[in-house]
C-alpha positions as CSV (number, residue, x, y, z in Angstrom):
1,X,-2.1,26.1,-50.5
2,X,-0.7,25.4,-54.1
3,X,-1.9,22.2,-55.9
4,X,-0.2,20.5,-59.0
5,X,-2.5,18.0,-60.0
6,X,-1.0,16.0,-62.9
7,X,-3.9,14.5,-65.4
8,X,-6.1,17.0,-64.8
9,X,-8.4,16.5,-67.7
10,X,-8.7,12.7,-67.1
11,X,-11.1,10.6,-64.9
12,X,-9.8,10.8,-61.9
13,X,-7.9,13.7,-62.3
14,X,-11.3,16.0,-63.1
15,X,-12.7,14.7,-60.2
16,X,-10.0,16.0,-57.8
17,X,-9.8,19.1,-59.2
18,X,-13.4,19.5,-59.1
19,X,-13.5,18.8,-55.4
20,X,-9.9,20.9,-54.7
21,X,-11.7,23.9,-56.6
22,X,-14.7,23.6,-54.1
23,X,-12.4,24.2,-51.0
24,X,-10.7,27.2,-53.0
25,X,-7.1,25.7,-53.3
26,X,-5.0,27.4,-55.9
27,X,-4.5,25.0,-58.4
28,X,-1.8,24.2,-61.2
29,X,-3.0,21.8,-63.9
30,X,-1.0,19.6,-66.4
31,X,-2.3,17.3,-68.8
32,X,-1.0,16.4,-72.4
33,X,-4.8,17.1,-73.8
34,X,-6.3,19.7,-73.7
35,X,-8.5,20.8,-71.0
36,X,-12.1,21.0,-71.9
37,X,-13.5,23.2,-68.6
38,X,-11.7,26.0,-67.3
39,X,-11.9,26.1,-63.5
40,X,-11.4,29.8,-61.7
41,X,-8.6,30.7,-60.0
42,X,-6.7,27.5,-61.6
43,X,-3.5,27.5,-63.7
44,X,-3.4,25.2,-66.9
45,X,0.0,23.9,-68.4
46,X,-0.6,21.5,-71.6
47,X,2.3,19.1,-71.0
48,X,3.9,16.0,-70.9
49,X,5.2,14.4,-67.9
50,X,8.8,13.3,-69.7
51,X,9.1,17.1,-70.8
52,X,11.5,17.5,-67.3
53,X,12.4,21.3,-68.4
54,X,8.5,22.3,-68.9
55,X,8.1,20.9,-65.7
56,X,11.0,22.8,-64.0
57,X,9.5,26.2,-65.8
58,X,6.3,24.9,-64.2
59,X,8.4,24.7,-60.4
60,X,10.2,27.7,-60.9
61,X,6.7,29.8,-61.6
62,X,4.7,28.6,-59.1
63,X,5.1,28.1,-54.8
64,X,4.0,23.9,-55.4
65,X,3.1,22.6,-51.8
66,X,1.8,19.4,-53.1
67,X,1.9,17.0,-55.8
68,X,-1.2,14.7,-57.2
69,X,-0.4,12.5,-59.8
């Protein structure tokens, strides 16, 4: 199962992909910063949110299941 977690190097967002990464989801990070820790297996876009044809390069690449934000 695909993952786009959206503010993946904040708080909240680190968290989640720590514990998605420990059940071996594929995951697809974006974040405007820059992520500090790379996590196997995992895709990482920097990105804003507003930047709508980023994020529809970022759809058309990947299979996205689910959305966290």
């Amino acid at each position: 199962m695909n993952i786009l977690v959206t503010g993946a190097s904040g708080y909240i967002g680190s968290h989640m992909v720590h514990l998605l990464a420990k059940d071996h989801f594929k995951l697809i990070l974006v974040d405007g910063c820059v992520l500090q820790k790379k996590i196997n297996g995992s895709v990482f876009y920097q990105c804003n949110l507003r930047d709508t044809n980023r994020l529809r390069e970022i759809f058309a690449t990947h299979h996205i299941d689910i959305v966290l934000h």
